[in-house]
C-alpha positions as CSV (number, residue, x, y, z in Angstrom):
1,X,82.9,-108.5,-41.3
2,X,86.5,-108.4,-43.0
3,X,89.4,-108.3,-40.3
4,X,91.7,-106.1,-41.9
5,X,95.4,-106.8,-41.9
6,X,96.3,-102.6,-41.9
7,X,100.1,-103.6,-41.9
8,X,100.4,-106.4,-44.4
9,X,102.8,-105.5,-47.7
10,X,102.6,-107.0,-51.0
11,X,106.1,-107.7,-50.3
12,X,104.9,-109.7,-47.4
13,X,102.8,-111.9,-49.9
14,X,105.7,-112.6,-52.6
15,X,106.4,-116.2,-50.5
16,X,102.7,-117.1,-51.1
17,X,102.6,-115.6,-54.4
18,X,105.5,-117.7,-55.1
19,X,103.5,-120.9,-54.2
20,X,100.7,-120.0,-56.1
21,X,102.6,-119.7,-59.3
22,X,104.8,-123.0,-58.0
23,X,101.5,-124.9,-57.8
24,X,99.7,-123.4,-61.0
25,X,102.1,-124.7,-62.7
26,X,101.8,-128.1,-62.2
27,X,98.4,-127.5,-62.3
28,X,98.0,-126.1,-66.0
29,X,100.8,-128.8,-67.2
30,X,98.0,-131.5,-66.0
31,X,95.0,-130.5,-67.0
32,X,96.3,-129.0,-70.5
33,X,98.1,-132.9,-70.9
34,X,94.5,-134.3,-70.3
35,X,92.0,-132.3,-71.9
36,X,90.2,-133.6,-74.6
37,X,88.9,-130.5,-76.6
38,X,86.3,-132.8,-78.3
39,X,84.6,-132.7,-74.5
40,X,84.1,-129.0,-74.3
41,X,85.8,-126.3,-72.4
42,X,87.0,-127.3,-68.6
43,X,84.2,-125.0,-66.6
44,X,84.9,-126.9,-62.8
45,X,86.4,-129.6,-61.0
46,X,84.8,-132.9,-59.9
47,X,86.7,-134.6,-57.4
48,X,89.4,-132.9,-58.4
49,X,89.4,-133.4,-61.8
50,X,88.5,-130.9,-64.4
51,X,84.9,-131.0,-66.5
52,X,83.2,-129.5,-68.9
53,X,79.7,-128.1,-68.6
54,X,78.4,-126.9,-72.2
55,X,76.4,-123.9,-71.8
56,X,78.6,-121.3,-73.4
57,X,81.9,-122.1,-73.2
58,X,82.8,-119.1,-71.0
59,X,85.0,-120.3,-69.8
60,X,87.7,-121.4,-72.5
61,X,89.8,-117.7,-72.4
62,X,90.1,-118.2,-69.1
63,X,92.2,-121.9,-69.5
64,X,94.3,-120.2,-72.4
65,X,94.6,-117.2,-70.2
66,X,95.7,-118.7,-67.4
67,X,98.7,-120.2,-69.2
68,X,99.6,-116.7,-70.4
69,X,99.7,-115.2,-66.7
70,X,101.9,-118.3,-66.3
71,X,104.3,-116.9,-68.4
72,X,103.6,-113.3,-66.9
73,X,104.7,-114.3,-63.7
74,X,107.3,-117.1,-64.1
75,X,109.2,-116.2,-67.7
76,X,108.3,-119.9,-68.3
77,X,107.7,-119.9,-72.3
78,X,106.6,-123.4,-72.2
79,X,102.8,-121.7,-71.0
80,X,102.9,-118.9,-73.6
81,X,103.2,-121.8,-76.3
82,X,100.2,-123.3,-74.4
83,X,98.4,-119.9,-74.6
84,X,99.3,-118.7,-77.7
85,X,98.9,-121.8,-79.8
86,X,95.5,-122.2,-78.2
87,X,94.2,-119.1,-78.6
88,X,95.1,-119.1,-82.4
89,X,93.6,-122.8,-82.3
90,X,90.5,-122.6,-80.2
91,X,89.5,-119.1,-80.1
92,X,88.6,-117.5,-83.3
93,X,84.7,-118.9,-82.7
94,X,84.6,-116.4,-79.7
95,X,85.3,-113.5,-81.4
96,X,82.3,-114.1,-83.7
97,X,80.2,-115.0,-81.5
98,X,77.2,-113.4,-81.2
99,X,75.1,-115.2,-78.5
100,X,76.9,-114.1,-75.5
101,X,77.8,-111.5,-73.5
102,X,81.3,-112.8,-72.2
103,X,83.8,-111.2,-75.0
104,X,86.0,-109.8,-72.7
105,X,86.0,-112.6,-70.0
106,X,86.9,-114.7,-73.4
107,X,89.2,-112.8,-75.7
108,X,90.6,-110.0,-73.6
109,X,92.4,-112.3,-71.3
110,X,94.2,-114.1,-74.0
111,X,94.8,-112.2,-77.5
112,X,94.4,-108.5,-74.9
113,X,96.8,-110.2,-72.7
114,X,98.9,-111.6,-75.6
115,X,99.0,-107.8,-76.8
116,X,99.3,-106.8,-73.6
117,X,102.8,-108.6,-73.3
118,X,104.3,-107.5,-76.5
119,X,103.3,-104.0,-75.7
120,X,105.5,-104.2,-72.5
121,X,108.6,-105.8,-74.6
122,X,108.0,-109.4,-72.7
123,X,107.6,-111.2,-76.1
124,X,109.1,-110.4,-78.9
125,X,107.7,-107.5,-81.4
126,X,106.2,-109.5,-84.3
127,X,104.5,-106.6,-86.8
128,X,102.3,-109.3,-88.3
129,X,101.3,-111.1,-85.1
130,X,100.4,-108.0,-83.6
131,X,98.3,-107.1,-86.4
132,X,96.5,-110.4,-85.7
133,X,95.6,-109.4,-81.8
134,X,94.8,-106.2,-82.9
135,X,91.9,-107.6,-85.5
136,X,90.8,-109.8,-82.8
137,X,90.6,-107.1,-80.3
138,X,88.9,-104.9,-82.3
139,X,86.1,-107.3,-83.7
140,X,85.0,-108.5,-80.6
141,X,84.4,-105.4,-78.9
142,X,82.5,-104.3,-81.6
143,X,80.4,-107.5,-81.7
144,X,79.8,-107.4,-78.0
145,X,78.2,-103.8,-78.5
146,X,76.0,-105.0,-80.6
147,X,74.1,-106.9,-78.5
148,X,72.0,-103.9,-77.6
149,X,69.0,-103.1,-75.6
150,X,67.7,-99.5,-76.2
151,X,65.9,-97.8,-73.0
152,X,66.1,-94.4,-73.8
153,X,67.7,-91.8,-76.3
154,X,71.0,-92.1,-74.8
155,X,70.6,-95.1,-72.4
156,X,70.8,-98.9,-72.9
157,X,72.5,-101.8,-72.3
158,X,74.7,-105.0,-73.4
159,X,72.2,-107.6,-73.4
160,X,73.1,-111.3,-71.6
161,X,72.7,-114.7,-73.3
162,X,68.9,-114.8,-71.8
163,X,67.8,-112.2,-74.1
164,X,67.4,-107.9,-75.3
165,X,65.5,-107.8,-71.6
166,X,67.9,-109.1,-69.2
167,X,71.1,-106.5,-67.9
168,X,73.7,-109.0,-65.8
169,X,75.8,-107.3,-63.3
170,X,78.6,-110.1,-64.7
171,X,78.7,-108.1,-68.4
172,X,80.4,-105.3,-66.6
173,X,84.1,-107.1,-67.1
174,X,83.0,-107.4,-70.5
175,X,83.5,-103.8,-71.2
176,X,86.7,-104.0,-71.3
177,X,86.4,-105.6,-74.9
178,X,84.7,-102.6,-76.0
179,X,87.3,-100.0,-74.6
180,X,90.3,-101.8,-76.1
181,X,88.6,-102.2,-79.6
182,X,88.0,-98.6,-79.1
183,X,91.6,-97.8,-78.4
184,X,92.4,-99.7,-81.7
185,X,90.2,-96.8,-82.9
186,X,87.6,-99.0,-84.3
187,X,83.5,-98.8,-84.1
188,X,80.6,-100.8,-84.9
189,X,79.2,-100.0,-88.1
190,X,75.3,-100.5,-88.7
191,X,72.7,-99.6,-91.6
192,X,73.6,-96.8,-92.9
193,X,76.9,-96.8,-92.4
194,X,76.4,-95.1,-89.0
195,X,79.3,-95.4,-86.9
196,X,78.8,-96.3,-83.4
197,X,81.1,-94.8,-80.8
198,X,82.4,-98.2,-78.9
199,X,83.4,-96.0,-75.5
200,X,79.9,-94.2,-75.8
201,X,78.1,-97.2,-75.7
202,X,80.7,-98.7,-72.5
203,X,79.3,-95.6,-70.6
204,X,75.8,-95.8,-71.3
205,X,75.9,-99.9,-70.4
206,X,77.7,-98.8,-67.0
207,X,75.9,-96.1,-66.0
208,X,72.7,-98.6,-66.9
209,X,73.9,-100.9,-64.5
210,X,75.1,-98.2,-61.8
211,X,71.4,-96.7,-61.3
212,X,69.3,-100.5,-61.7
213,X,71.9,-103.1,-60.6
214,X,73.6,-101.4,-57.7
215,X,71.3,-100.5,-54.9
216,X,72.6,-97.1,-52.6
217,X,70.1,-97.3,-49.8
218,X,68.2,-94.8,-51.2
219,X,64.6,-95.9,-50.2
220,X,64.5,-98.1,-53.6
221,X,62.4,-100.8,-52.4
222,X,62.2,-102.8,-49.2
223,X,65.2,-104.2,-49.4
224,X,67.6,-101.5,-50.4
225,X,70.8,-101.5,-48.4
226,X,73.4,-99.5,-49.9
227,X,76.0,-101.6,-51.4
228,X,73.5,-104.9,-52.3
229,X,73.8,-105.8,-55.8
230,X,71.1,-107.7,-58.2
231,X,72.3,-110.2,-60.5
232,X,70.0,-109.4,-63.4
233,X,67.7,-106.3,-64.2
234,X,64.7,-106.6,-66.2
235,X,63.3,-104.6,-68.7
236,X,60.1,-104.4,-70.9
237,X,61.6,-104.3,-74.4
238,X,58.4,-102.3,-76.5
239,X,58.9,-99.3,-74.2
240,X,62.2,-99.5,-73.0
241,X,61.1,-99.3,-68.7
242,X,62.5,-101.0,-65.9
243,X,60.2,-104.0,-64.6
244,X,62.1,-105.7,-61.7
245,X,65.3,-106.9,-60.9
246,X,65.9,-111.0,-61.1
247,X,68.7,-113.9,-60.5
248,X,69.6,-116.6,-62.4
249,X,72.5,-117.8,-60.2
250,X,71.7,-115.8,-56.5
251,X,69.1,-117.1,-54.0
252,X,66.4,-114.6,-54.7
253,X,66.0,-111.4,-56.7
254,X,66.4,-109.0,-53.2
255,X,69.7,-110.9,-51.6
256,X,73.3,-110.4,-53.3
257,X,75.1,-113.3,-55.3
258,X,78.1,-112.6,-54.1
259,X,80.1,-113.2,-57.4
260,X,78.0,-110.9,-59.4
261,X,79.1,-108.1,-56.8
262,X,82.7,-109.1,-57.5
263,X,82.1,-108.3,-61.1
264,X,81.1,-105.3,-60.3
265,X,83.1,-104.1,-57.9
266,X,86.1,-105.5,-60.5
267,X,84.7,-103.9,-63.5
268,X,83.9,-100.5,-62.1
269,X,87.3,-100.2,-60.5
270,X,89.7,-100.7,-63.5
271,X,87.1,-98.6,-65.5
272,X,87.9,-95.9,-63.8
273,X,91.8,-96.5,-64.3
274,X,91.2,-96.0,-67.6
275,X,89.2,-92.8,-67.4
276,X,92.3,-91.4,-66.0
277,X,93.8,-92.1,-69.4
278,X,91.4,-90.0,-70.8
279,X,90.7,-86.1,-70.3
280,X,87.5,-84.2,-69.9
281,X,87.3,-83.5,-73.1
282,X,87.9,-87.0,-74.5
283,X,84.6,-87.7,-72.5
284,X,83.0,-83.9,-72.8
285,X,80.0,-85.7,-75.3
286,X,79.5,-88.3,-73.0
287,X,78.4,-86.5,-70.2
288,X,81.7,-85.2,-69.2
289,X,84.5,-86.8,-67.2
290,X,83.7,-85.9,-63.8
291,X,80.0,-87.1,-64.1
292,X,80.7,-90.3,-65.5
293,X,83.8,-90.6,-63.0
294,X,81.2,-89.6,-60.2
295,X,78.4,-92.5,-60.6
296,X,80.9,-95.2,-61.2
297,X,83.1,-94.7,-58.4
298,X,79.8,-94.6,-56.1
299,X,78.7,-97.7,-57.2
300,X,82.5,-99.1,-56.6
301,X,82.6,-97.8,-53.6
302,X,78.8,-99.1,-52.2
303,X,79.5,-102.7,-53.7
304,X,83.3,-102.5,-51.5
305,X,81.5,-101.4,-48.2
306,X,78.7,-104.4,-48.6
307,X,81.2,-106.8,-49.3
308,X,83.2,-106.0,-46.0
309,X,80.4,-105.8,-43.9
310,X,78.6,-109.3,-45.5
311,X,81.9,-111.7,-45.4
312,X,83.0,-113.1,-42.7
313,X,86.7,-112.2,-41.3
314,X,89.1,-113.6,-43.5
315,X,87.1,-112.0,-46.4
316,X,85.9,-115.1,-48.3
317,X,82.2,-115.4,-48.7
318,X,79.9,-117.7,-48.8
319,X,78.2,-117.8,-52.6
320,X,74.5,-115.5,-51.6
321,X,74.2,-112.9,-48.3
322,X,70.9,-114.0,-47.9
323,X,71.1,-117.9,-48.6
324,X,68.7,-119.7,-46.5
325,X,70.8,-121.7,-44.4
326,X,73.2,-119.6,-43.3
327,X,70.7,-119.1,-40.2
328,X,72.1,-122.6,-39.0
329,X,75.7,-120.8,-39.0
330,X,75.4,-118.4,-35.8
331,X,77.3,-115.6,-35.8
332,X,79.5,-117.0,-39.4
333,X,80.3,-113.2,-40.1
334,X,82.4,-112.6,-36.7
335,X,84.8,-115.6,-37.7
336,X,86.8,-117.1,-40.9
337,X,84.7,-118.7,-43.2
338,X,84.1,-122.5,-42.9
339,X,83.8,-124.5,-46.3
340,X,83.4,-127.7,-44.8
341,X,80.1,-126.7,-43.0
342,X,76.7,-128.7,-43.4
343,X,74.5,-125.9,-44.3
344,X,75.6,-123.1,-47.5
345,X,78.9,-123.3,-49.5
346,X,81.5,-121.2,-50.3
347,X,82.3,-119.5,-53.2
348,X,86.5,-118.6,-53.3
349,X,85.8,-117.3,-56.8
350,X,83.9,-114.2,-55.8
351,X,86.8,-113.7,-52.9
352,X,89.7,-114.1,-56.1
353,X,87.7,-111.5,-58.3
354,X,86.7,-108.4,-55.3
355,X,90.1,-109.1,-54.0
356,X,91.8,-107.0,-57.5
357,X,88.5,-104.8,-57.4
358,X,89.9,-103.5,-54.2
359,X,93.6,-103.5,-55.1
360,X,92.8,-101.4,-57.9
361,X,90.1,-99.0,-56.2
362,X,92.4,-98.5,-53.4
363,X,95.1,-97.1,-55.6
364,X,92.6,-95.5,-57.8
365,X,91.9,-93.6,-54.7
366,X,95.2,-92.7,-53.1
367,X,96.2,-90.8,-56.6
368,X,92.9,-88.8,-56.0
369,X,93.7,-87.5,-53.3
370,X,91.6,-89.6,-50.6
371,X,95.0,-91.8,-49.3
372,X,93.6,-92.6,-46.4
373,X,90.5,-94.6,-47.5
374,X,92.5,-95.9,-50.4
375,X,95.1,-96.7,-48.2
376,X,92.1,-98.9,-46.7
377,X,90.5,-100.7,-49.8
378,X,94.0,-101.8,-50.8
379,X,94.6,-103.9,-47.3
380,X,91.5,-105.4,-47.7
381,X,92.3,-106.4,-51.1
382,X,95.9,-107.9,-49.7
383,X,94.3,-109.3,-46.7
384,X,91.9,-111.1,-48.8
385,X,94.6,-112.7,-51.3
386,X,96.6,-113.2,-47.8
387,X,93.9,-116.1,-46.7
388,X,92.8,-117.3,-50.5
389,X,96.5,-117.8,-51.4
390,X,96.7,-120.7,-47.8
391,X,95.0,-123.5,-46.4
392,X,92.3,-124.8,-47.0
393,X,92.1,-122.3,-49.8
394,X,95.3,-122.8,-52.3
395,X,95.0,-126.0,-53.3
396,X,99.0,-127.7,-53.5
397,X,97.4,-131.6,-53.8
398,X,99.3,-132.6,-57.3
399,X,96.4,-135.1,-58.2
400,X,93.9,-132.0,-57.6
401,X,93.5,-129.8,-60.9
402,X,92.3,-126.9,-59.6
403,X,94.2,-123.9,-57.9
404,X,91.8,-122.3,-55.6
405,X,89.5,-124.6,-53.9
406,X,86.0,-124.4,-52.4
407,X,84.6,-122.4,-55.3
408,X,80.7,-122.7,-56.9
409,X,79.3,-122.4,-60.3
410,X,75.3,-122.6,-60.7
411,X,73.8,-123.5,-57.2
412,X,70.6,-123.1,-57.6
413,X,70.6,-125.6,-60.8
414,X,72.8,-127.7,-57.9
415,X,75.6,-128.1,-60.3
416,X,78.3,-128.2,-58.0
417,X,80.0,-131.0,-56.8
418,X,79.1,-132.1,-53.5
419,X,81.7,-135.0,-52.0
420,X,80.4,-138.1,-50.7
421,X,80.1,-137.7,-47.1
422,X,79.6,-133.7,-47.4
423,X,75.9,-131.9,-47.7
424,X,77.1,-128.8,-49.7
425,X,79.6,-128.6,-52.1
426,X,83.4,-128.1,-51.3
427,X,86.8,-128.6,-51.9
428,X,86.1,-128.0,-55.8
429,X,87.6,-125.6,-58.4
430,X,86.7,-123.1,-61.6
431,X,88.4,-121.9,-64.3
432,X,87.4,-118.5,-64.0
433,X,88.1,-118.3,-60.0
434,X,91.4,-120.1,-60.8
435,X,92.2,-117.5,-63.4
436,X,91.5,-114.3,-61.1
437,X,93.4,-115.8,-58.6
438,X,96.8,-116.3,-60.7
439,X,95.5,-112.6,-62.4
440,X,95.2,-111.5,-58.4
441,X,99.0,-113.1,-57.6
442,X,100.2,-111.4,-60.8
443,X,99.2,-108.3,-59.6
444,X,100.9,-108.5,-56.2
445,X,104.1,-109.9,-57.6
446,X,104.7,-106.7,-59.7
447,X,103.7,-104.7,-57.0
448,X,105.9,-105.6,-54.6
449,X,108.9,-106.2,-57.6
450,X,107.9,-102.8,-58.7
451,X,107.2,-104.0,-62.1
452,X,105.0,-102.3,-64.5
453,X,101.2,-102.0,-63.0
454,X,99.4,-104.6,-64.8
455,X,95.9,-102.9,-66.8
456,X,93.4,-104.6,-69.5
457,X,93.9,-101.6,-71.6
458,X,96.6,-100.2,-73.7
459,X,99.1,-97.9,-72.3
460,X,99.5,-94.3,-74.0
């Protein structure tokens, strides 16, 4: 169980926050100096280096992103050339692409960041290239919708890249492509010309998720605790029901990946930052604001309680809650995490993602009037970024790519990098736990300098 630091400050954090950034940078400078784009998108590190892993190159906003949030946080314009020359080089093929469910992992953090940043005054206003992030934005939002999975009149689902049956808890940060292209005021025009309402179809895919994803300890099945989250639901296409949920990267079906909960403790929190950007009657044919606020921040708030309770003290888990080995550990939840043990890895990643989920639930909360308990969920996300942003966690070794070590990509397809001498894999990065991580410092920097609160979506 998390060991909550009730008195730490964000201000506290701006020296490790500082080394973060410090190391990033030298970091991004390498790895941008030896990639070979002819290889493929870097996905993870092998002893220390970074590789690529084709599958579907999920992974390549997150490199051009990460040199953007270099900029963010250190004024350094050397990484906004990196960022914006490769996002106008490299990422156009994302946009269109129609096979995957990872549009706003991809293009929201770099032309939505890119946008993001000239909104704010911290580039300088181009009309034109704004018009460029602006067609970007609103494309692949609207693409992203319309890999669609009907299961009722008004329920359904973004589909993954395993096909119309399979709902991934990941596919919740993904949303955030729809809601910007919405902002933009665009839709998703099918036969017809009918216009599909972009925010609409956000709703209905999160409220999907909320009832079959997220478990509430309701007396769903055998192994419903309240909090546990399935990586993938399945359903039966010709009639639209629910058959069973599933896992592609977890141990089993019935134990929690712990990265997919990150996602969607992530995604449901800065969702509901932007409902408050929206009134009740902005969201009146949807359902209405207060019962779309309701189911969303009860599946936030499930997925935030399991995730203290499952990790051990220093609040970064190990990659499954019910991986088999973690028998051999003892009591592993009543002390700090151990990467270098013989039995079940790590996975920093899924620590770099919940740790924003709760910064941004906990202040959700306290302007809601529950101060307290927000009050609570923001401490666990600084104590969390307190232990990532150290030893053996932050990686400062300048002939090691990666920023955050000890994180894992696909363990049951044993992917992951095990070092000789070692029996699970360790000391190894990815892009996308890298990238949360400098998004996660990014945060805390302008929190504690005050600076403008840093949100996926446009400002009003």
């Amino acid at each position: 169980m998390i060991k909550v630091d009730s008195n730490l400050t964000a201000a506290q954090l701006l020296p490790s926050v500082n080394r973060v950034f410090e190391a990033s940078a030298a970091k991004l400078n390498t790895m941008f100096s030896k990639w070979n784009p002819e290889k493929g998108t870097p996905v993870f590190t092998v002893n220390g280096q970074y590789t690529s892993r084709g599958w579907t190159e999920w992974t390549q906003g997150f490199m051009f992103g990460s040199a953007i949030l270099q900029y963010d946080a250190t004024g350094d314009r050397s990484f906004l050339e990196l960022g914006r020359e490769g996002t106008l080089k490299y990422m156009a093929s994302h946009i269109s692409h129609i096979g995957v469910h990872d549009h706003g992992f991809n293009n929201v953090s770099t032309y939505g960041n890119l946008l993001r940043l000239m909104e704010e005054g911290r580039i300088d206003y181009d009309a034109w290239e704004k018009n460029f992030y602006e067609i970007a934005l609103k494309l692949t939002g609207a693409i992203q919708a319309a890999r669609w999975t009907q299961i009722a009149p008004d329920k359904g689902y973004v589909y993954s890249f395993n096909g119309p049956h399979s709902l991934f808890s990941d596919t919740i940060r993904s949303m955030r492509a729809l809601i910007v292209s919405h902002q933009l005021g665009h839709s998703l025009m099918a036969e017809k010309d009918r216009k599909i309402n972009l925010l609409e179809r956000m709703i209905q895919h999160c409220l999907t998720t909320a009832e079959y994803n997220v478990y509430y300890g309701e007396g769903r099945d055998l192994y419903d605790i309240r909090g546990r989250v399935v990586h993938e639901s399945i359903f039966n296409t010709n009639d639209g029901s629910y058959r069973c949920p599933s896992t592609q990267q977890g141990y089993t079906p019935f134990s929690t990946w712990t990265r997919g909960l990150a996602w969607i403790l992530t995604g449901y929190a800065e969702e509901l930052e932007y409902f408050d950007t929206l009134s009740d009657a902005e969201l009146q044919p949807f359902g209405g604001k207060q019962a779309i606020v309701t189911q969303f921040l009860k599946a936030a708030q499930a997925t935030a309680d399991f995730f203290i309770q499952y990790t051990p003290t220093d609040g970064i888990p190990y990659w499954d809650t019910g991986a088999p080995s973690l028998v051999h550990l003892g009591d592993y939840l009543d002390r700090a995490s151990d990467p270098y043990n013989d039995h079940e890895p790590i996975d920093s990643s899924a620590a770099a993602i919940a740790a924003q989920g709760y910064l941004r639930l906990g202040n959700y909360l306290g302007k809601h009037g529950s101060a307290e308990l927000g009050k609570s969920y923001h401490q666990v996300g600084l104590t969390i970024a307190k232990h990532l942003f150290e030893s053996p966690y932050l990686s400062t070794d300048p002939n090691h790519e990666g920023l955050i070590l000890h994180s894992v990509y696909h363990r049951p397809n044993n992917w992951d990098n095990i070092p000789v001498g070692r029996k699970v894999p360790c000391d190894e990065a990815t892009m996308w736990g890298d990238y949360h991580a400098r998004e996660l410092a990014l945060m805390i920097q302008r929190e504690a300098n005050q600076d403008p609160y840093y949100t996926f979506f446009l400002k009003k």
